[in-house]
C-alpha positions in Angstrom: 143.2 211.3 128.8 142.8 209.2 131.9 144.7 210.8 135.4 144.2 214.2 133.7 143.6 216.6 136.5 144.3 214.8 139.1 145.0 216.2 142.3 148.7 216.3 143.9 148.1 215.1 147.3 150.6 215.7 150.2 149.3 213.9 153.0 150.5 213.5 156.5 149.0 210.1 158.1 150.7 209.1 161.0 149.2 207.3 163.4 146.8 206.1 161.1 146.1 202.2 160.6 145.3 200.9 157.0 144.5 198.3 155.7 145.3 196.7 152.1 143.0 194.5 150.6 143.7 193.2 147.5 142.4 190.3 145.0 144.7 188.0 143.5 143.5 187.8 140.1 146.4 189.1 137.4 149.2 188.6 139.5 151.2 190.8 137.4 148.7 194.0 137.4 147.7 193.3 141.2 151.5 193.2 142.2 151.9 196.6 140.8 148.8 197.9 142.3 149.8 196.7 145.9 153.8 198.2 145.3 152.3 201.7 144.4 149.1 201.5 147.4 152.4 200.5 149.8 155.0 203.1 148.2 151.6 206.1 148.6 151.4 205.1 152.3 154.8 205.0 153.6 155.4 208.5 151.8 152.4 209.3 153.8 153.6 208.1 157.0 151.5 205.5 157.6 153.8 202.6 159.0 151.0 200.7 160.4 149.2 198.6 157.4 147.9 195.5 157.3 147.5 193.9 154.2 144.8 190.6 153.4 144.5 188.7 149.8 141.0 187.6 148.6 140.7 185.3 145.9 138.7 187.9 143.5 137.9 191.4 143.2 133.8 190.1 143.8 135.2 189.2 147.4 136.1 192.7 148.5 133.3 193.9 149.6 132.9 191.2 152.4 136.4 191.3 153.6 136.4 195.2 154.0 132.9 195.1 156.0 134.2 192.6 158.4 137.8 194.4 158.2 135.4 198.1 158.6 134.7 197.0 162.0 138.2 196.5 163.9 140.4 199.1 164.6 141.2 200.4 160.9 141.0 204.3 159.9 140.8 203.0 156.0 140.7 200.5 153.6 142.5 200.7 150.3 140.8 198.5 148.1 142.6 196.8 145.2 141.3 194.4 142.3 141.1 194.1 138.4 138.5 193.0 136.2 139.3 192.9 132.2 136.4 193.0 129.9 135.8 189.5 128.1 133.3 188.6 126.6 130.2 187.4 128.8 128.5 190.0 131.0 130.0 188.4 134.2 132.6 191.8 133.5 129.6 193.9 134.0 128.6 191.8 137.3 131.3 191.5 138.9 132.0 195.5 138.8 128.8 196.4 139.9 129.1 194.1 142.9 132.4 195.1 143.4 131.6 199.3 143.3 128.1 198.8 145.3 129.7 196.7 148.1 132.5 198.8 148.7 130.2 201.9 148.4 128.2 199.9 150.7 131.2 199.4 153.2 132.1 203.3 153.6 128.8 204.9 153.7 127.1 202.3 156.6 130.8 202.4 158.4 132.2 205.5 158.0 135.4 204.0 157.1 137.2 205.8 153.9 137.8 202.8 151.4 139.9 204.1 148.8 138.6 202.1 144.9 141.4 200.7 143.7 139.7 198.6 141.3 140.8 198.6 137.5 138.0 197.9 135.0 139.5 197.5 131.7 138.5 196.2 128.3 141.9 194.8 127.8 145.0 193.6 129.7 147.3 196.4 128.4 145.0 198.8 130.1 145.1 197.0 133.0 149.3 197.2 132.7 148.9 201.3 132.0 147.5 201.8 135.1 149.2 199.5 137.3 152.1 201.4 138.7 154.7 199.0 136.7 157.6 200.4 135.0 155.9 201.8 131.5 152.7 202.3 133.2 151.6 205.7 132.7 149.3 205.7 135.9 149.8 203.8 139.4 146.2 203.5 140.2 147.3 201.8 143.5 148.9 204.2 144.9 146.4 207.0 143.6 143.5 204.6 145.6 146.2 204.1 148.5 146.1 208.2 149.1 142.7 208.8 148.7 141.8 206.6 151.5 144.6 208.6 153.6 143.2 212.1 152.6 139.3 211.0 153.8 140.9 209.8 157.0 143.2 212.8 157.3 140.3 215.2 157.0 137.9 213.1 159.3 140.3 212.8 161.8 140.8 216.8 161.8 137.2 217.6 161.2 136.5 215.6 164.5 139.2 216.9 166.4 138.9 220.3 165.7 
């Protein structure tokens, strides 16, 4: 069962600036993912977000590597890619996973992966954070992020 076991996060991270980056692709899936990633950080306490749309998940990675290098503590990265029935599916996750595990291990920036990969669009709608959805992927990504900042912040203040 997907979201089994995950954890139950209570995150303070004020004064923390994040940033939202989200494809456009599957309006309807993407708009839930951004609510929840938005809803996550404000119970958080982070008020200071900013939020950029890309026209695809395969344009990610560039936005949070240039984003990576202002003044952000972490990135919440949001997209969707639904199986069809080319390999392009298989492409554009690869790219997608690699670059943003590119972006946070050569910055040091926390990206939270918000990316669903589904085989179909009612999978996509299950995680999305709508109402009916029995996961909000968005806002699971949107705390992630907030937790790795959290801790480096602490680890390098302590």
């Amino acid at each position: 069962m997907a979201g089994h076991g995950a954890p139950n996060l209570t995150i303070d991270g004020s004064g923390l600036r994040v940033a939202i980056i989200a494809a456009s692709w599957h309006e309807q899936v993407m708009n839930g993912l951004l609510d929840g990633a938005r809803r996550a950080l404000r119970q958080a306490g982070v008020d200071d977000v900013v939020e950029l749309r890309v026209p695809g998940t395969f344009e990610l990675p560039v936005v949070a590597s240039n984003v990576a290098e202002t003044e952000v503590d972490a990135i919440v990265a949001l997209g969707v890619v639904i199986r069809g029935g080319t390999p392009h599916f298989e492409y554009v996750c690869q790219a997608a996973t690699m670059g943003l595990t590119d972006v946070t291990t050569h910055t040091g920036v926390p990206v939270g992966f918000g990316v669903l990969t589904c085989d179909t669009e009612q999978q996509a709608l299950d995680r999305a954070g709508l109402d009916g959805s029995t996961e909000d992927k968005g806002a699971e990504a949107a705390l992630a992020a907030v937790s790795t900042a959290v801790l480096l912040r602490d680890a390098i203040d302590d």
